[in-house]
N, C-alpha and C positions, 0 to 999 in steps of 0.2 A: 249053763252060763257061757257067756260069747266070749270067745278067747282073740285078743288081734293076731296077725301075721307075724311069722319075725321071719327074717331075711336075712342071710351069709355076707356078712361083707368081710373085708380085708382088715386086719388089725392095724395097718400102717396108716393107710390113707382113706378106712372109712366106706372106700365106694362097693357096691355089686358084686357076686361073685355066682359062677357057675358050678353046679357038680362037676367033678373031674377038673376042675383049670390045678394047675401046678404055680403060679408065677402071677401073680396081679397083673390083668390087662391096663389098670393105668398107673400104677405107680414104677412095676417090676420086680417088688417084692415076692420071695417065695413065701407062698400060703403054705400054713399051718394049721392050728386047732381053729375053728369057724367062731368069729365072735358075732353072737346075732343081736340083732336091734328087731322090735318093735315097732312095725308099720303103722304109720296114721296116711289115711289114705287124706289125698284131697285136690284139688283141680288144678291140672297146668295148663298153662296157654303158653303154643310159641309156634314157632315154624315146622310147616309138616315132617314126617319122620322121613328121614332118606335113606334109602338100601348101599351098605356101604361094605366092601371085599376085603379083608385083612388076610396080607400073605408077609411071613417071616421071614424076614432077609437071612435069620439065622438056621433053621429049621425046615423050611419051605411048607412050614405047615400056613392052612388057608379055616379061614370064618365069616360068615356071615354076621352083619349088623345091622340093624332097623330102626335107625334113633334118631330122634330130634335132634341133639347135637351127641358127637361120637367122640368122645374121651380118648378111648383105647388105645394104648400106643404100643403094648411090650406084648407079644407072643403068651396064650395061656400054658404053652407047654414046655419050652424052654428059656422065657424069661428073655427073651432075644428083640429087636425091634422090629415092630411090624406097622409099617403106614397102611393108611387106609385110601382106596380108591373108590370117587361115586358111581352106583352101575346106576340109580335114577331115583325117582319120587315115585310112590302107592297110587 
């Protein structure tokens, strides 16, 4: 039997999360125990994805992102603020 996906997100605000982050990229929340949700896959349309650099004002820690639109505001490791700059389009 086909089982769907389930996916880590944040208990706070809901969105994404990676192995290892310490702190929600977009709320700032520290992550906890993983609450998973239930993927339904289905089609987006929107503007292409843009490669985008996250460096923490707090931490000096750096990440890469590839999205159509980029949420991320708060450092995954110490929960600190990290803007994002475009390096370009795919």
């Amino acid at each position: 039997m086909y089982s769907k996906p389930k996916r880590k997100v944040c208990a706070n605000c809901k969105n994404d999360y990676i192995e290892g982050d310490r702190y929600c990229r977009f709320c700032g929340a520290p992550l906890g125990k993983p609450k998973y949700i239930v993927d339904d896959f289905g089609c987006i349309y929107g503007p292409p994805p843009v490669r985008r650099v996250h460096k923490c004002k707090k931490c000096m820690y750096m990440w890469e992102t590839n999205q159509m639109i980029d949420r991320e505001e708060y450092c995954p490791k110490c929960g600190g603020p990290a803007p994002a700059e475009e390096v370009g389009e795919f």
